[in-house]
C-alpha positions in Angstrom: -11.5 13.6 3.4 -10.8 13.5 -0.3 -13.3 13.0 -2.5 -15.2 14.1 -6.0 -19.1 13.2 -5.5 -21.3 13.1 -8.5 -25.1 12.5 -9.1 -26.1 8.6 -8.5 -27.3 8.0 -12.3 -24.6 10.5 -13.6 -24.0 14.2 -14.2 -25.5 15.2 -17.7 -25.4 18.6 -19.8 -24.0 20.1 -22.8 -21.0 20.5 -24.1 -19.4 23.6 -24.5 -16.1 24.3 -25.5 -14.0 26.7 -23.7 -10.8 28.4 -25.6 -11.5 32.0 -25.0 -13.2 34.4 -22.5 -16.0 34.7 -24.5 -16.7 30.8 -24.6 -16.1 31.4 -20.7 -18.8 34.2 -20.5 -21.3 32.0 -23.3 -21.5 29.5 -20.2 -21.3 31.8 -17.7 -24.3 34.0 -18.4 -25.3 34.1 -22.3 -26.5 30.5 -22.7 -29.8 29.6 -22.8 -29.1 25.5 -22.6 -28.0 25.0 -19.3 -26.8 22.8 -17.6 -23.5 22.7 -19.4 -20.5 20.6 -19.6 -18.0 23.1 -20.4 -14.5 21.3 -22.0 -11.7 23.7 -20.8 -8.6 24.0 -23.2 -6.1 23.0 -20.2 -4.4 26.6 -21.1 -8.0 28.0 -20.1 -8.6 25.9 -16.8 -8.4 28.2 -13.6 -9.6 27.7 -10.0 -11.4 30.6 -10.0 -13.5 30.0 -13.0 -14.5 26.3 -12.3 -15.3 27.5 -9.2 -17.2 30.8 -10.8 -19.1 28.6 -12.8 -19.7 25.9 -10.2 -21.0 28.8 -7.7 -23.4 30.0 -10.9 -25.5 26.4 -11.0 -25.2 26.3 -14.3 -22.6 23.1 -14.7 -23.2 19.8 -13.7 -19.6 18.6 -14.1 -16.4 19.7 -16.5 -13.8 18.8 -18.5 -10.0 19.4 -19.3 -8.5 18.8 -22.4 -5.3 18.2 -23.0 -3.7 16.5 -25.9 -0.4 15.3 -25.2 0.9 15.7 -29.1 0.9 19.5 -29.0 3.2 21.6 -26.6 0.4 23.5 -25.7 0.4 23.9 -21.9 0.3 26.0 -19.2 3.2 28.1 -18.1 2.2 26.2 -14.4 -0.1 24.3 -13.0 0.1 23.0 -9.4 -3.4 22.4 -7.5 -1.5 21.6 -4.4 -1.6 24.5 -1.4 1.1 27.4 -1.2 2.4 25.7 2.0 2.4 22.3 1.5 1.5 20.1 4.7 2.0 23.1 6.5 -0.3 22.7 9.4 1.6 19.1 10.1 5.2 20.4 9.7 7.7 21.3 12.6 7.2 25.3 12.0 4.0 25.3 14.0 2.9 26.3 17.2 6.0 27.6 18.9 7.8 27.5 16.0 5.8 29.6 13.5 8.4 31.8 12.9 10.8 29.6 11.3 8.3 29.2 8.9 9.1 29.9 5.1 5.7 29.8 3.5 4.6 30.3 0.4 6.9 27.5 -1.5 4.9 26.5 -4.1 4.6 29.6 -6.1 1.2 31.2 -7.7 -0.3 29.5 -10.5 -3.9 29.3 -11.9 -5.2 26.1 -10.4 -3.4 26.9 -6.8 -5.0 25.1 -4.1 -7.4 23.5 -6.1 -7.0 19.9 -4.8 -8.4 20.8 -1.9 -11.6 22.4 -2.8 -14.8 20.4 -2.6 -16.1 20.9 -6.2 -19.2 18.8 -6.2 -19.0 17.9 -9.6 -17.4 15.4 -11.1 -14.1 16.9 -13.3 -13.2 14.3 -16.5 -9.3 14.7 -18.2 -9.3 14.0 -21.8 -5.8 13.0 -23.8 -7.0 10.7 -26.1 -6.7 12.2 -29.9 -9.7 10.2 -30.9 -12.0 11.2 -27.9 -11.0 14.5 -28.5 -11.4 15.0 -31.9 -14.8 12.9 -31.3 -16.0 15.9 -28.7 -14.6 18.6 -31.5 -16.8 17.2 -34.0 -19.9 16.9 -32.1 -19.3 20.2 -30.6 -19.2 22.2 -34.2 -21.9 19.9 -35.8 -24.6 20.5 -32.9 -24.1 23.2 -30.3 -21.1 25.8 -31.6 -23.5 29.0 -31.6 -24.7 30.8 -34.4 -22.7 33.6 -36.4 -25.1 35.6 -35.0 -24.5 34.6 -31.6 -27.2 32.6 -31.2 -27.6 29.3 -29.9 -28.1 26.5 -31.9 -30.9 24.4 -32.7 -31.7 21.4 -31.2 -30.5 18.2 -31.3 -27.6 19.8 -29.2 -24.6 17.1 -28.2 -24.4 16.5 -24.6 -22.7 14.7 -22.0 -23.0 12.0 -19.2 -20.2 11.9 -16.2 -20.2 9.3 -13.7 -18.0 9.1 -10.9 -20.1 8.3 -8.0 -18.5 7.8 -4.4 -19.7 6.6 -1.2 -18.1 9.3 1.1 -20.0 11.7 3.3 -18.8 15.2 4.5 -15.8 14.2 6.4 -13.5 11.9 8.0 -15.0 11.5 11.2 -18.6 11.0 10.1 -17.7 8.7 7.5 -15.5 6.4 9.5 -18.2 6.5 12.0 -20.3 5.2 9.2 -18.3 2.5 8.0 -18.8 1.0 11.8 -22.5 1.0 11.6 -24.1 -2.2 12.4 -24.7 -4.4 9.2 -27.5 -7.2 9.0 -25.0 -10.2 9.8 -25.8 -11.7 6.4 -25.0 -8.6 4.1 -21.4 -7.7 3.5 -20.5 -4.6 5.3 -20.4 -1.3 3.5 -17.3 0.4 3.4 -17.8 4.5 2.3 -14.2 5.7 2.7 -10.5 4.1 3.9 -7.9 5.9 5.4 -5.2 6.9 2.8 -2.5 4.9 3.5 0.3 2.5 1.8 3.8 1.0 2.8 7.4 2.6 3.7 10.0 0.8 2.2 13.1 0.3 4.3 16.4 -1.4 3.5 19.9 -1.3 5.7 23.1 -1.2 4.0 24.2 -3.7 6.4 22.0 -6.7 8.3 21.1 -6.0 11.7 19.9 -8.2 14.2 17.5 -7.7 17.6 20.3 -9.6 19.7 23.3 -6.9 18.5 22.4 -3.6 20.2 22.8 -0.4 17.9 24.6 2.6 19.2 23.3 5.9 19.6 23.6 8.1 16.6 25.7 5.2 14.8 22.7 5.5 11.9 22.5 7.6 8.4 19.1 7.8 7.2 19.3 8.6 3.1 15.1 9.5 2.4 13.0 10.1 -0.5 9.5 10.6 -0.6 7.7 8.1 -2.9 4.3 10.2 -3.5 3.0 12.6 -5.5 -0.8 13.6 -6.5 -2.7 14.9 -9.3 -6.6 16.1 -9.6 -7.5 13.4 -12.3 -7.0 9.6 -11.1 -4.3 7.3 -12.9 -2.6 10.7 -14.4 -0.1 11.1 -11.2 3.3 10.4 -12.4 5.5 13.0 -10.4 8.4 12.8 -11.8 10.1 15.8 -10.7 7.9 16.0 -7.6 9.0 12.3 -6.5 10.3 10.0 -8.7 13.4 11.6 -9.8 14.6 11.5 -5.9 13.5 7.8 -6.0 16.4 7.1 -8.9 18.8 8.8 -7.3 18.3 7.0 -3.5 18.5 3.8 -5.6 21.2 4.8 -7.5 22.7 5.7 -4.1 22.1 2.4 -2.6 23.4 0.6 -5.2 26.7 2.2 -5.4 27.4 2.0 -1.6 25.8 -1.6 -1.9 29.2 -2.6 -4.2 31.5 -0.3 -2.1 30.7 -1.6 0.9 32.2 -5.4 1.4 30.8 -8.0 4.2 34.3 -7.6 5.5 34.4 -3.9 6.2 34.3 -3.1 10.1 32.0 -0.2 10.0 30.9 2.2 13.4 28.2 3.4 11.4 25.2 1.9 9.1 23.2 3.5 6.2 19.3 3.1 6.3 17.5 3.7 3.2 14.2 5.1 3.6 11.4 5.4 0.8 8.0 7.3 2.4 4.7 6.7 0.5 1.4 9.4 1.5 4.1 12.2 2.0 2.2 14.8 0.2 -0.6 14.1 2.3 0.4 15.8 5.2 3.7 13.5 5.8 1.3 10.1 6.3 4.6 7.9 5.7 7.4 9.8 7.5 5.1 10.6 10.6 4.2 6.9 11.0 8.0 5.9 10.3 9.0 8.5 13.3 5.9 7.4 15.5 6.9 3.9 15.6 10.7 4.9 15.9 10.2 6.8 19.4 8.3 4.2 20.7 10.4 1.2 19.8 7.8 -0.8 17.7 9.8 0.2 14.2 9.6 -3.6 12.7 8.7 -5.4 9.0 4.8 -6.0 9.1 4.6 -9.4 10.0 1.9 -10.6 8.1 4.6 -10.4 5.2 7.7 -11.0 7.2 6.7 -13.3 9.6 10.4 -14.8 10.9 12.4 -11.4 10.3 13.8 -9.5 13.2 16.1 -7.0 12.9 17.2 -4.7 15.4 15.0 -2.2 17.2 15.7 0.7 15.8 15.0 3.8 17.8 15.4 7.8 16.8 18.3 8.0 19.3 20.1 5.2 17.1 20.3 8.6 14.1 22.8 10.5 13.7 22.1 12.4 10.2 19.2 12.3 7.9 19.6 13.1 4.3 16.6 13.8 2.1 16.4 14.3 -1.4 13.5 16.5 -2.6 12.6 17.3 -6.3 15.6 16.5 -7.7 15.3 18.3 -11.3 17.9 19.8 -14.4 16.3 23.5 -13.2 19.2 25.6 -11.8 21.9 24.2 -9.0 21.6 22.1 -6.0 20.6 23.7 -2.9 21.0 22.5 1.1 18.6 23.0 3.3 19.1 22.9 7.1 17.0 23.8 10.1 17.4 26.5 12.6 16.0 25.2 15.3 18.0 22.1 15.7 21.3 23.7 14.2 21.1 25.4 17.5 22.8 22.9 19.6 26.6 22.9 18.1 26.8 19.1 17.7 24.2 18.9 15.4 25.4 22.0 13.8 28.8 20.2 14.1 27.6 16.9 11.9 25.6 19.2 9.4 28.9 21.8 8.4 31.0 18.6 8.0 28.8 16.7 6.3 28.0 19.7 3.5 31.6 20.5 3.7 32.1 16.9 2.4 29.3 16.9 0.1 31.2 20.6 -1.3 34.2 18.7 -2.3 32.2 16.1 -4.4 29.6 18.7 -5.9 28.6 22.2 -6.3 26.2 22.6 -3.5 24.8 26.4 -2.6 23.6 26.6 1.2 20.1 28.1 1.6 19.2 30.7 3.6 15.7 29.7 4.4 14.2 27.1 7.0 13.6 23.4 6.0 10.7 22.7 3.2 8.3 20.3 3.2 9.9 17.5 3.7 10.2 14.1 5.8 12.4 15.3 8.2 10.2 17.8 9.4 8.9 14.8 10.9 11.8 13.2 12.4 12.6 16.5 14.1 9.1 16.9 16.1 10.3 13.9 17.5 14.1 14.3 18.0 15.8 17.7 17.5 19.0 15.8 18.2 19.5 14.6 14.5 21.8 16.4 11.9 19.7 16.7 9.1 19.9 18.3 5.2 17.5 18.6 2.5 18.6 18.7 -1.2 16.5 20.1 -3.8 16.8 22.1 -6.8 15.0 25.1 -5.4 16.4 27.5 -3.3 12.9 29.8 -1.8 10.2 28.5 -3.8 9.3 25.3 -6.0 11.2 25.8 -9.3 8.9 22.6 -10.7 6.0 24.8 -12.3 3.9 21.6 -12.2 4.5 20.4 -9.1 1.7 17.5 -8.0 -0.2 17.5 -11.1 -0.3 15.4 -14.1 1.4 17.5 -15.8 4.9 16.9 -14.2 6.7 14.3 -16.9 9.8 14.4 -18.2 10.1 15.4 -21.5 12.3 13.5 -24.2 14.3 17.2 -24.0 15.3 16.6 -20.5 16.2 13.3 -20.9 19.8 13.6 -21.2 19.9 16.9 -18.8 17.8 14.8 -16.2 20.8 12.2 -16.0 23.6 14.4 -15.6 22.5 15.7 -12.7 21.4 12.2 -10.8 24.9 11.2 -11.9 26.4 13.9 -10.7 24.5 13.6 -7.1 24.8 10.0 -7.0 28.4 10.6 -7.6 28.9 12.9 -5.2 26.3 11.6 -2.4 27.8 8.0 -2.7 31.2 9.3 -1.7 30.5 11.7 0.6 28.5 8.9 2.1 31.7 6.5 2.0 33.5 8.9 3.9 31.4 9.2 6.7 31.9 5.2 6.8 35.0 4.4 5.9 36.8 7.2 5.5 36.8 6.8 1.7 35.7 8.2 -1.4 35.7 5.7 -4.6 32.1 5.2 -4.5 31.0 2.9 -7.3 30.1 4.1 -10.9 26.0 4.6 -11.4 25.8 6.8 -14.4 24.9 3.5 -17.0 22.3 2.6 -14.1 21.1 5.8 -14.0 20.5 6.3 -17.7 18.6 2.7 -17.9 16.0 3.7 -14.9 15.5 7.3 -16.0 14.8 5.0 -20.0 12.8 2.8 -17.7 10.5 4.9 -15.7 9.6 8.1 -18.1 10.4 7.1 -21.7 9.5 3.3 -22.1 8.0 1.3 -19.3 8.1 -1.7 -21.0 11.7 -1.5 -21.5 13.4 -5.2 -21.2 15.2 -4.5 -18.2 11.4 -3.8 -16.5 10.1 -6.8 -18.0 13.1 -9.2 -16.4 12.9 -7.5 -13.2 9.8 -6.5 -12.2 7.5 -9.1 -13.8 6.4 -10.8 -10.6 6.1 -7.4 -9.2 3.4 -6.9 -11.4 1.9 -9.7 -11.7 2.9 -10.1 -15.7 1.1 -6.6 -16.2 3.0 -4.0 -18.3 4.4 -1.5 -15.6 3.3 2.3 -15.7 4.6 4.6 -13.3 1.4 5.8 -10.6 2.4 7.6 -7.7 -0.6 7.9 -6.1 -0.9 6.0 -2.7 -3.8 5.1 -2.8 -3.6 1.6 -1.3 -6.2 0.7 1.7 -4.8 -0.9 4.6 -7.6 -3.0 6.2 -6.7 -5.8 8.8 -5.7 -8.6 6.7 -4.8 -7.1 3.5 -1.5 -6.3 2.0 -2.0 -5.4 -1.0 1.2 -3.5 -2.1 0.3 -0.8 -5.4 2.5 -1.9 -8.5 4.7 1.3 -8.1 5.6 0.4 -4.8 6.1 -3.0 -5.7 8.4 -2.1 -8.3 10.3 0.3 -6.2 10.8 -2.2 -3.7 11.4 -5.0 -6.1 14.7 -2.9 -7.4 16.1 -1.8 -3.9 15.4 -5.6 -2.6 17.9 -6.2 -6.4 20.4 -3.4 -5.3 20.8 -4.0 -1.7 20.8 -8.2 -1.6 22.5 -10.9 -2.5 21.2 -13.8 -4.7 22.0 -16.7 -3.5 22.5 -20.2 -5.6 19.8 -22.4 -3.8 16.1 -24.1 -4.6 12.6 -22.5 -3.7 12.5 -25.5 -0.9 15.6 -24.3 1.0 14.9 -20.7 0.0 11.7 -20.8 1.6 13.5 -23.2 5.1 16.3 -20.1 5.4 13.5 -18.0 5.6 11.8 -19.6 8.6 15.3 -20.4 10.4 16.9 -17.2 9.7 16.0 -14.1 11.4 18.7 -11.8 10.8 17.6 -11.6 6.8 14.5 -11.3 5.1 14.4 -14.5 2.0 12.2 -14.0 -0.6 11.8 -16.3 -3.7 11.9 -14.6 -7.0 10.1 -16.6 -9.8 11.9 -15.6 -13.2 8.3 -16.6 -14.9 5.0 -15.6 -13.4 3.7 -18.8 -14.4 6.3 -20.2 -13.3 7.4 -20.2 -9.1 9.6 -22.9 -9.1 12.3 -21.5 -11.3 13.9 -18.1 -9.9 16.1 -17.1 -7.4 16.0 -16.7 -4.0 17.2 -13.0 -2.9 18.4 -12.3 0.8 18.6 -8.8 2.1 17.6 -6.1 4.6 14.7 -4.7 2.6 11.2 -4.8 4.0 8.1 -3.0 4.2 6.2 -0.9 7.2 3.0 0.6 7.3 2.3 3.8 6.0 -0.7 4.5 7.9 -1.3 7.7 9.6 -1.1 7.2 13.7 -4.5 8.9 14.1 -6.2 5.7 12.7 -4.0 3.4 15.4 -5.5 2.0 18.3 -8.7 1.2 19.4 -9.8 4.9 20.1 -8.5 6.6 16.9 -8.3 10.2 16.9 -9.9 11.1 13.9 -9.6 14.9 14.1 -6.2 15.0 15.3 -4.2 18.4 14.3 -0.9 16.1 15.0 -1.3 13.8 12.8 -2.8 13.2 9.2 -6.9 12.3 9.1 -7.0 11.8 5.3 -9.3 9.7 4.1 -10.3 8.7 0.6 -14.2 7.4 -0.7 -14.9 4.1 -2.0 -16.1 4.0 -5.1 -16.7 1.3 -7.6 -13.9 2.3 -10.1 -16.8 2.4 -13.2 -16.5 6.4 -14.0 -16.8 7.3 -17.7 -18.3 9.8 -19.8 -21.1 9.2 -22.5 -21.6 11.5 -25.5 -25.0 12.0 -27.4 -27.8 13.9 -28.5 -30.6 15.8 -26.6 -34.0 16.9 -28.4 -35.7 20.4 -27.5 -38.0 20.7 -24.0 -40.6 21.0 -26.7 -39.7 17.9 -28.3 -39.6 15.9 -25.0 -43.0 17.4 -24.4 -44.7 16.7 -27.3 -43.7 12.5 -27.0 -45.0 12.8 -23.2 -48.2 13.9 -24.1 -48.3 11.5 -27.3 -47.5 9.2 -25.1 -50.0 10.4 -22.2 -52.8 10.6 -25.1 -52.1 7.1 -26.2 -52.2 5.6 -22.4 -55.3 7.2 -22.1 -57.1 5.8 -25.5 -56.3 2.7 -24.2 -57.9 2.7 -21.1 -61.0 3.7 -23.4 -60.5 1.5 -25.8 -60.3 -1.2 -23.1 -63.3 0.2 -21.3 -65.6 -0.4 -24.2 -64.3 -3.7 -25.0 -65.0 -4.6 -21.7 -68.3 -3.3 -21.7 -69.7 -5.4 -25.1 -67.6 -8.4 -24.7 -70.6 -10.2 -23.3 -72.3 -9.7 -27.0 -69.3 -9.1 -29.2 -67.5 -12.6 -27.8 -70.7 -15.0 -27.3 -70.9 -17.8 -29.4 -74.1 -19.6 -30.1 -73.7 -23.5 -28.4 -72.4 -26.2 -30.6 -74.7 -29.4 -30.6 -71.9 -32.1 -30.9 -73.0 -35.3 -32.7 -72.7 -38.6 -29.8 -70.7 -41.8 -30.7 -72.1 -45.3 -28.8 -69.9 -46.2 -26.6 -69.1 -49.9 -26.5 -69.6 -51.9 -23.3 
């Protein structure tokens, strides 16, 4: 279960900036105003010394603060584990000893994600809230030149991020099925983390054509990344970098490829969302795959059938991971499956390919996390390679955090080297195909998403495409999947929906027809999924109507399938996430002394008490104070 509790009416306590050891050690042990709120210099922020501190009782919450105009940051920072998803992998059981743990190299907040704090942990990057905690920091509670603390009013803090989740997945699931009074609403405390797998063939398939065995190349990216401070997960090394490049990819081979062409094989792009959560997309995608019930979710395609795809139908499975300006391109292969000499056969000749496009260095180590980890617990029979930019540990020093951006320095470096992959990917790709290698030209395209996605998300081309994606809202890139999947709602985040949105733009064809017959193709039609485009989002009746192979599958962990879930499954992901009303902030103002507080209670307790006197003797001589000696009234006649 993932969660950050806090008290119900907030966590309070004073501030206390941390930039050195000996602000560290002032909170730690020479204080004398605890609790404390210490703000951590992001430079300062460890694991061991939020924890320390945490352990010591004398914190009720923290802060990191980061301002985003200065270059000072941490050489690395990475709070996901050493082995990522390691204990959901194929290197497990019998296969431990392919494992190539640690990948994600030693850093100060290592493993951090996954501690239970207990406090609630605030990121500040606003230059005026900032400077405002500076200020009020100095003014009230910096200590004394004599070391000393200061005198009160001190400044203080407020943070409030409550959540409804208890202990852990099973008990709060069990929870969120307790009986309800049948006229309250029922009371959710956590939802399985889960979101949507986008899917798109290169060319339509049908459920009346049958698809060969091992006839099917699977090009994958992962979609996900996480950070420890909500709204701040960008990943753009750690995912969104490899979602360019599979775009990039599709689009090229999209205008290489012509209706014509009598192809033997067929391309199926894959885009996984809760990968970093112990594979939640990829597991589900493989799940459904050797069980033949891979299909669109048909509360959103409810007239689309295309074929049933199974795991036999794959023949290679190429994953891009990390894909990053840091050092060459490395292939990574697996050992186990490499074993029998076809698969080894498709893997040499595909990377012999790929070698003749690109420089490509081989790795010596086992498979990283990655997606087709999960493809292989279920079929050892594909050919599968993963490309990243790391050869035996992460190279991306900020891996899953919210500090993984692209800088404006990388800009230009970050888009030679999806060029050069898409390039080379797109042809080697083509050859496997068609036996060709003129793959079309992506580097413009490449250029405008990279612009798009990191520099200005409210670039034009984002406005014109994605603006019924997003509802009219100004996109921002959020990889976090943290979508809820109960029965009935499909609610798609607006990353996804933009990701989906451009591969639905790259992989169909518009076609010149009204909304009305749009929408009747859609019905009549089950070999293509029809959506309507509206070029206004006030405005549904002009647009264009799109028809393609794209669609959308559940990215819900198997273990919450079913009538009996299994919610401490060790095959499959449990991850939950708490409910909580989305109102967190942080107040800042000023405390008075013990004393003071104690002095206005017993002021306070002193005048409640005069006034029960008071009221007591009032009572007692109202009878004489309040009598009024009887008023003789003079009498009119009354007329009869």
């Amino acid at each position: 279960m993932y969660d950050k509790p806090a008290d119900a009416t907030g966590n309070v306590g004073v501030l206390f900036f941390i930039q050195s050891e000996e602000d560290y050690q002032w909170v730690l042990k020479k204080g004398n105003t605890a609790p404390y709120i210490p703000a951590f210099n992001v430079t300062q922020f460890t694991k061991k010394r939020i924890i320390t501190l945490r352990d010591s009782g004398r914190i009720s919450g923290a802060l990191v603060i980061f301002n985003e105009n200065e270059e000072d940051r941490p050489f690395s920072f990475s709070p996901d584990n050493a082995c990522p998803n390691n204990q959901f992998g194929l290197y497990i059981n019998e296969y431990k000893k392919y494992s190539s743990c640690p990948w994600n190299p030693q850093n100060p907040v290592i493993d951090l994600m996954f501690e239970d704090l207990g406090i609630p942990l605030f990121l500040v990057s606003d230059i005026n809230s900032i400077d405002n905690l500076t200020k009020c920091f100095n003014d009230h509670n910096i200590p004394t030149t004599d070391g000393e603390d200061r005198d009160y009013p001190l400044c203080a803090m407020q943070l409030y991020s409550r959540m409804n989740a208890v202990r852990d997945t099973p008990t709060c699931m069990r929870r969120n099925n307790l009986p309800v009074i049948p006229l309250s609403a029922q009371y959710f405390h956590c939802d399985p983390l889960a979101s949507y797998n986008i899917i798109a063939s290169l060319l339509p398939t049908s459920a009346e054509v049958e698809v060969q065995n091992r006839s099917l190349i699977v090009v994958a990216a992962k979609l996900d990344s996480f950070s420890l401070f909500a709204d701040r997960a960008v990943g753009a090394y750690s995912a969104v970098t490899s979602v360019i490049l599979l775009l990039s990819i599709a689009r090229s081979l999209s205008r290489s490829i012509k209706d014509s062409d009598q192809l033997n094989r067929n391309v199926l792009f894959t885009l996984f969302d809760g990968e970093s959560w112990d594979y939640i997309g990829s597991s589900r995608a493989a799940y459904d795959l050797s069980r033949g019930n891979f299909q669109p979710i048909s509360a959103i395609y409810p007239n689309y059938k295309p074929a049933q795809l199974k795991l036999q139908h794959i023949s290679h499975f190429i994953e891009l991971n990390q894909i990053a300006p840091f050092g060459p391109t490395f292939a990574h292969t697996d050992p186990i499956s490499t074993n029998n000499p076809e698969v080894k056969t498709l893997v040499e000749n595909f990377l012999n390919e790929l070698e003749t496009q690109i420089s490509v260095q081989k790795s010596n180590k086992s498979l990283p996390p990655s997606s087709l980890q999960s493809f292989l617990k279920e079929d050892l029979g594909i050919a599968g390679v993963v490309l990243s930019n790391y050869d035996t540990e992460y190279r991306n020093k900020y891996y899953n955090s919210f500090l993984d951006v692209i800088k404006d320095t990388n800009v230009n470096d970050t888009v030679k080297v999806l060029t050069d992959l898409s390039r080379g990917l797109s042809n080697a790709l083509l050859k496997l195909l068609k036996n060709t290698t003129n793959a079309d030209d992506s580097s413009n395209f490449i250029s405008l998403l990279v612009h798009c996605f990191f520099v200005q998300p409210s670039c034009t081309y984002f406005n014109e495409t994605l603006i019924t994606s997003e509802g009219g809202k100004p996109f921002h890139t959020q990889t976090y999947p943290s979508v809820y999947t109960r029965k009935s709602e499909y609610t798609v985040s607006p990353y996804v929906a933009a990701v989906h949105r451009l591969l639905l733009n790259y992989t169909g064809t518009y076609l010149t027809v009204s909304r009305s017959e749009c929408l009747r193709q859609q019905k009549e039609n089950s070999n293509y999924s029809f959506e309507w485009v509206a070029i206004n989002i006030n405005d549904d009746k002009n647009g264009r109507c799109v028809r393609s192979s794209t669609f959308l599958t559940e990215a819900l962990s198997p273990a919450f399938l079913g009538d009996s879930p299994d919610w401490n499954s060790k095959e499959y992901s449990t991850w939950t996430e708490s409910v909580f009303d989305g109102n967190n902030y942080a107040r800042l103002f000023l405390i008075p002394s013990r004393a003071h507080d104690i002095v206005i209670l017993l002021v306070g307790i002193g005048v409640l008490f005069s006034s029960f006197i008071v009221t007591a003797i009032f009572n007692f001589y109202s009878s004489s104070l309040l009598s009024i000696p009887p008023r003789i009234l003079p009498q009119t006649p009354v007329n009869t």
